[in-house]
C-alpha positions as CSV (number, residue, x, y, z in Angstrom):
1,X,-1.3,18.5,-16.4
2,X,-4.0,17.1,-19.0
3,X,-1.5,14.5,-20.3
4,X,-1.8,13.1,-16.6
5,X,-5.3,13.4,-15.7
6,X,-6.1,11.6,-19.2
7,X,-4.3,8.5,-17.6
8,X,-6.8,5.7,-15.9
9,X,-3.6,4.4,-14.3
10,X,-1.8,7.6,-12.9
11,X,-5.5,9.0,-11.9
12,X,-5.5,5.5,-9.6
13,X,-2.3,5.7,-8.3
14,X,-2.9,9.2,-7.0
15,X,-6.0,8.9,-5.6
16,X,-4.5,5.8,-3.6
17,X,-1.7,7.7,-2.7
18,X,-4.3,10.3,-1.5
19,X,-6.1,8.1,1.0
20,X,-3.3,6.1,1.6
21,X,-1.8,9.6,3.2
22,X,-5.2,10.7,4.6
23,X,-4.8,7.3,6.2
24,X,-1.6,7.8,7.7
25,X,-2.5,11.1,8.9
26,X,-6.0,9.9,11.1
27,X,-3.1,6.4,11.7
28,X,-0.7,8.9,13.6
29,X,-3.5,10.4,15.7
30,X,-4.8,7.5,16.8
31,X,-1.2,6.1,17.1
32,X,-0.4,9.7,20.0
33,X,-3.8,8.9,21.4
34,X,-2.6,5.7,22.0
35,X,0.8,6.7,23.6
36,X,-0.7,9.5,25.6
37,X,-3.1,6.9,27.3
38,X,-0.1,4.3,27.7
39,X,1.8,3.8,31.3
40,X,4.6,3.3,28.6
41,X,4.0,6.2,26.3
42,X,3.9,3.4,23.6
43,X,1.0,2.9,20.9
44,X,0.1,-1.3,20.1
45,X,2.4,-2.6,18.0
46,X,0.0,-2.6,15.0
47,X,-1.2,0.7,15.8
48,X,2.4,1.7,14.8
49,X,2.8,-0.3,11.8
50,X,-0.6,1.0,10.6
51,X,0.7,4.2,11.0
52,X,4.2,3.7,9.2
53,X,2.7,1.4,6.0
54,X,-0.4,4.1,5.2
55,X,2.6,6.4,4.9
56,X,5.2,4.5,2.4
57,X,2.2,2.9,0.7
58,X,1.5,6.5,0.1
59,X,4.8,7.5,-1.5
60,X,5.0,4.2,-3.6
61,X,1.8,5.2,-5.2
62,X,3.1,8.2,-6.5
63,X,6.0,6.5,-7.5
64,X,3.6,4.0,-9.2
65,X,1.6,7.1,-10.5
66,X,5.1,8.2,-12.7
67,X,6.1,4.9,-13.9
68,X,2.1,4.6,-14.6
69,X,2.5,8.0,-16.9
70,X,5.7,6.5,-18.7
71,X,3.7,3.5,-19.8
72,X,3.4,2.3,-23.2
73,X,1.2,-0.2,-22.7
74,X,-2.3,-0.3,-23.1
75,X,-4.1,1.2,-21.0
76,X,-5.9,-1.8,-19.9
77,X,-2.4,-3.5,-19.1
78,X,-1.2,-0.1,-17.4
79,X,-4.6,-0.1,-15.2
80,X,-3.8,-3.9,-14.2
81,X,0.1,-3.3,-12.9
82,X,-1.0,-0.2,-11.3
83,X,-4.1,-1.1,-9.5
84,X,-2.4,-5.1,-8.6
85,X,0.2,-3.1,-6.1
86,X,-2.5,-0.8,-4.6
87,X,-4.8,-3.3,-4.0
88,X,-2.3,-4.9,-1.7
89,X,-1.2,-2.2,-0.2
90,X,-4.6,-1.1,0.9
91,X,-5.6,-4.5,2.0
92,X,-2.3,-4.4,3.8
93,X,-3.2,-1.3,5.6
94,X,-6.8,-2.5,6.5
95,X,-5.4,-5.5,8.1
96,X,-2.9,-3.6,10.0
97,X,-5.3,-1.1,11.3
98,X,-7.6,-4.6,12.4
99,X,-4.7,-5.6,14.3
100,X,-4.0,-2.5,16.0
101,X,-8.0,-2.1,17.0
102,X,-7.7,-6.2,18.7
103,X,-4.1,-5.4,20.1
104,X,-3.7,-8.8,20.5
105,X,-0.4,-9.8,18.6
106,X,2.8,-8.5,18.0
107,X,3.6,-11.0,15.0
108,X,0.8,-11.8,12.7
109,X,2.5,-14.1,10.9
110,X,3.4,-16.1,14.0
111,X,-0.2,-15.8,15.9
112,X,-2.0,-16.9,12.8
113,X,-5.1,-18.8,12.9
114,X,-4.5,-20.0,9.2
115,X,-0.8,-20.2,8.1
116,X,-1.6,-21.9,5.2
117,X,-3.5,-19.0,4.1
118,X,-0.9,-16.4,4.9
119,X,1.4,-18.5,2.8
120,X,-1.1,-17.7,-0.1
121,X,-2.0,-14.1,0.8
122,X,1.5,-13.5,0.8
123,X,2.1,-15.3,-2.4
124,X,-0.1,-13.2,-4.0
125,X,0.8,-10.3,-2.3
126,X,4.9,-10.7,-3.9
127,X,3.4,-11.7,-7.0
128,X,1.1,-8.5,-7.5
129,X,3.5,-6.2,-6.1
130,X,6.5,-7.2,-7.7
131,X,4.8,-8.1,-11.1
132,X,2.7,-5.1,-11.4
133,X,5.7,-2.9,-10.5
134,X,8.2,-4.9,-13.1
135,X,5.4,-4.4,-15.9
136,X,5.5,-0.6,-15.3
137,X,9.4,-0.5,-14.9
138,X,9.6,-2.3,-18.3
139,X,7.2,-0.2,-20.0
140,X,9.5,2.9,-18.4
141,X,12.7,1.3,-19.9
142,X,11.0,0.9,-23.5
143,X,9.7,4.5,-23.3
144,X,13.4,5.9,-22.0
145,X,15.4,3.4,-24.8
Protein backbone atom coordinates (compact mmCIF):
# COMPACT_ATOMS: atom_id res chain seq x y z
CA UNK A 1 0.00 0.00 0.00
CA UNK A 2 2.97 2.56 0.59
CA UNK A 3 4.50 1.73 -2.79
CA UNK A 4 1.15 3.34 -4.14
CA UNK A 5 0.47 6.26 -1.98
CA UNK A 6 4.37 7.33 -2.67
CA UNK A 7 3.17 7.82 -6.31
CA UNK A 8 2.15 11.68 -7.39
CA UNK A 9 0.51 10.11 -10.42
CA UNK A 10 -1.52 7.10 -8.95
CA UNK A 11 -2.40 9.45 -5.79
CA UNK A 12 -4.08 11.82 -8.83
CA UNK A 13 -5.69 9.30 -10.69
CA UNK A 14 -7.49 8.06 -7.57
CA UNK A 15 -8.53 11.01 -6.22
CA UNK A 16 -10.11 11.84 -9.76
CA UNK A 17 -11.53 8.61 -9.87
CA UNK A 18 -12.95 9.56 -6.40
CA UNK A 19 -14.91 12.60 -7.37
CA UNK A 20 -15.35 11.51 -10.66
CA UNK A 21 -17.66 8.70 -8.85
CA UNK A 22 -18.90 11.07 -6.17
CA UNK A 23 -19.93 12.92 -9.20
CA UNK A 24 -21.84 10.31 -10.86
CA UNK A 25 -23.46 9.43 -7.75
CA UNK A 26 -25.13 13.25 -6.91
CA UNK A 27 -25.35 12.94 -11.43
CA UNK A 28 -27.85 9.90 -10.98
CA UNK A 29 -29.89 11.75 -8.32
CA UNK A 30 -30.38 14.56 -10.09
CA UNK A 31 -30.80 12.52 -13.29
CA UNK A 32 -34.32 10.37 -11.13
CA UNK A 33 -35.27 13.82 -9.94
CA UNK A 34 -35.36 14.66 -13.34
CA UNK A 35 -37.40 11.58 -14.55
CA UNK A 36 -39.78 11.65 -11.57
CA UNK A 37 -40.72 15.25 -12.50
CA UNK A 38 -40.93 14.39 -16.36
CA UNK A 39 -44.54 13.73 -18.18
CA UNK A 40 -42.07 11.31 -20.00
CA UNK A 41 -40.29 9.74 -17.07
CA UNK A 42 -37.11 10.94 -19.05
CA UNK A 43 -34.11 13.12 -17.53
CA UNK A 44 -32.56 16.00 -20.33
CA UNK A 45 -30.43 14.51 -22.49
CA UNK A 46 -27.33 15.97 -20.93
CA UNK A 47 -28.54 15.26 -17.63
CA UNK A 48 -28.08 11.61 -18.69
CA UNK A 49 -24.80 11.85 -20.37
CA UNK A 50 -23.56 13.75 -17.24
CA UNK A 51 -24.62 11.00 -15.41
CA UNK A 52 -23.10 8.14 -17.65
CA UNK A 53 -19.42 10.02 -18.39
CA UNK A 54 -18.82 10.91 -14.27
CA UNK A 55 -19.22 7.15 -14.12
CA UNK A 56 -16.65 5.72 -16.92
CA UNK A 57 -14.40 8.73 -16.34
CA UNK A 58 -14.43 7.14 -12.97
CA UNK A 59 -13.27 3.67 -13.85
CA UNK A 60 -10.66 4.96 -16.45
CA UNK A 61 -9.01 6.73 -13.71
CA UNK A 62 -8.38 3.80 -11.88
CA UNK A 63 -7.30 2.21 -14.87
CA UNK A 64 -4.97 5.29 -15.31
CA UNK A 65 -4.10 5.00 -11.58
CA UNK A 66 -2.47 1.10 -12.43
CA UNK A 67 -0.79 1.97 -15.59
CA UNK A 68 0.30 5.24 -13.52
CA UNK A 69 1.93 2.64 -10.73
CA UNK A 70 3.74 0.60 -13.58
CA UNK A 71 5.45 3.65 -14.82
CA UNK A 72 9.04 4.03 -15.24
CA UNK A 73 9.19 7.24 -16.10
CA UNK A 74 9.88 10.10 -14.12
CA UNK A 75 7.68 11.12 -12.11
CA UNK A 76 7.34 14.40 -13.63
CA UNK A 77 6.53 12.63 -17.06
CA UNK A 78 4.12 10.08 -15.12
CA UNK A 79 2.30 13.22 -13.39
CA UNK A 80 1.86 14.88 -17.03
CA UNK A 81 0.16 11.54 -18.92
CA UNK A 82 -1.83 11.02 -15.89
CA UNK A 83 -3.17 14.33 -15.07
CA UNK A 84 -3.55 15.30 -19.35
CA UNK A 85 -6.52 12.54 -19.42
CA UNK A 86 -8.16 13.66 -16.14
CA UNK A 87 -8.10 17.10 -16.95
CA UNK A 88 -10.28 16.26 -19.94
CA UNK A 89 -12.34 14.16 -18.45
CA UNK A 90 -13.37 16.48 -15.73
CA UNK A 91 -13.77 19.39 -17.98
CA UNK A 92 -15.80 16.92 -20.02
CA UNK A 93 -17.99 16.28 -17.16
CA UNK A 94 -18.35 20.04 -16.12
CA UNK A 95 -19.56 20.83 -19.52
CA UNK A 96 -21.96 18.02 -19.57
CA UNK A 97 -23.48 18.79 -16.29
CA UNK A 98 -23.72 22.77 -17.91
CA UNK A 99 -25.65 21.36 -20.54
CA UNK A 100 -27.94 19.31 -18.59
CA UNK A 101 -28.67 22.59 -16.10
CA UNK A 102 -29.63 24.87 -19.78
CA UNK A 103 -31.46 21.74 -21.23
CA UNK A 104 -31.36 23.37 -24.35
CA UNK A 105 -29.55 20.90 -26.86
CA UNK A 106 -29.43 17.46 -27.61
CA UNK A 107 -26.21 17.70 -29.77
CA UNK A 108 -23.57 20.01 -28.59
CA UNK A 109 -21.51 19.58 -31.33
CA UNK A 110 -24.28 20.57 -33.75
CA UNK A 111 -25.91 23.60 -31.56
CA UNK A 112 -22.55 25.14 -31.22
CA UNK A 113 -22.03 28.78 -31.00
CA UNK A 114 -18.21 28.29 -31.99
CA UNK A 115 -17.46 25.23 -34.07
CA UNK A 116 -14.18 26.33 -34.72
CA UNK A 117 -13.47 26.09 -31.22
CA UNK A 118 -14.94 22.64 -30.65
CA UNK A 119 -12.67 21.57 -33.54
CA UNK A 120 -9.77 22.67 -31.13
CA UNK A 121 -11.21 21.57 -27.74
CA UNK A 122 -11.63 18.43 -29.31
CA UNK A 123 -8.23 18.36 -30.81
CA UNK A 124 -6.85 18.72 -27.65
CA UNK A 125 -9.03 16.65 -26.05
CA UNK A 126 -7.77 13.26 -28.49
CA UNK A 127 -4.45 14.55 -28.17
CA UNK A 128 -4.31 14.55 -24.26
CA UNK A 129 -6.30 11.56 -23.91
CA UNK A 130 -4.81 9.40 -26.21
CA UNK A 131 -1.21 10.70 -25.69
CA UNK A 132 -1.24 10.74 -22.05
CA UNK A 133 -2.70 7.17 -22.05
CA UNK A 134 -0.07 5.85 -24.83
CA UNK A 135 2.81 7.36 -22.58
CA UNK A 136 1.58 5.31 -19.60
CA UNK A 137 0.83 2.09 -21.78
CA UNK A 138 4.49 2.30 -23.06
CA UNK A 139 5.97 2.82 -19.79
CA UNK A 140 3.67 -0.47 -18.79
CA UNK A 141 5.18 -2.50 -21.76
CA UNK A 142 8.96 -1.48 -20.80
CA UNK A 143 8.20 -2.37 -17.15
CA UNK A 144 6.40 -5.93 -18.25
CA UNK A 145 9.38 -6.61 -21.16
Amino acid sequence: MDSILNQTAVIIAIACAGLFFMTALITGCWKFYCMLHSEQFQAPYYVDIAHRASLLYSFAAILIAVFAFFSPFAVWVSVIATIAPLLFFAIAIFHYIKLGIHNTTDNQLRDSEDPGADKIIMLSLMTAEIGGFLVLLIGFFIQVF
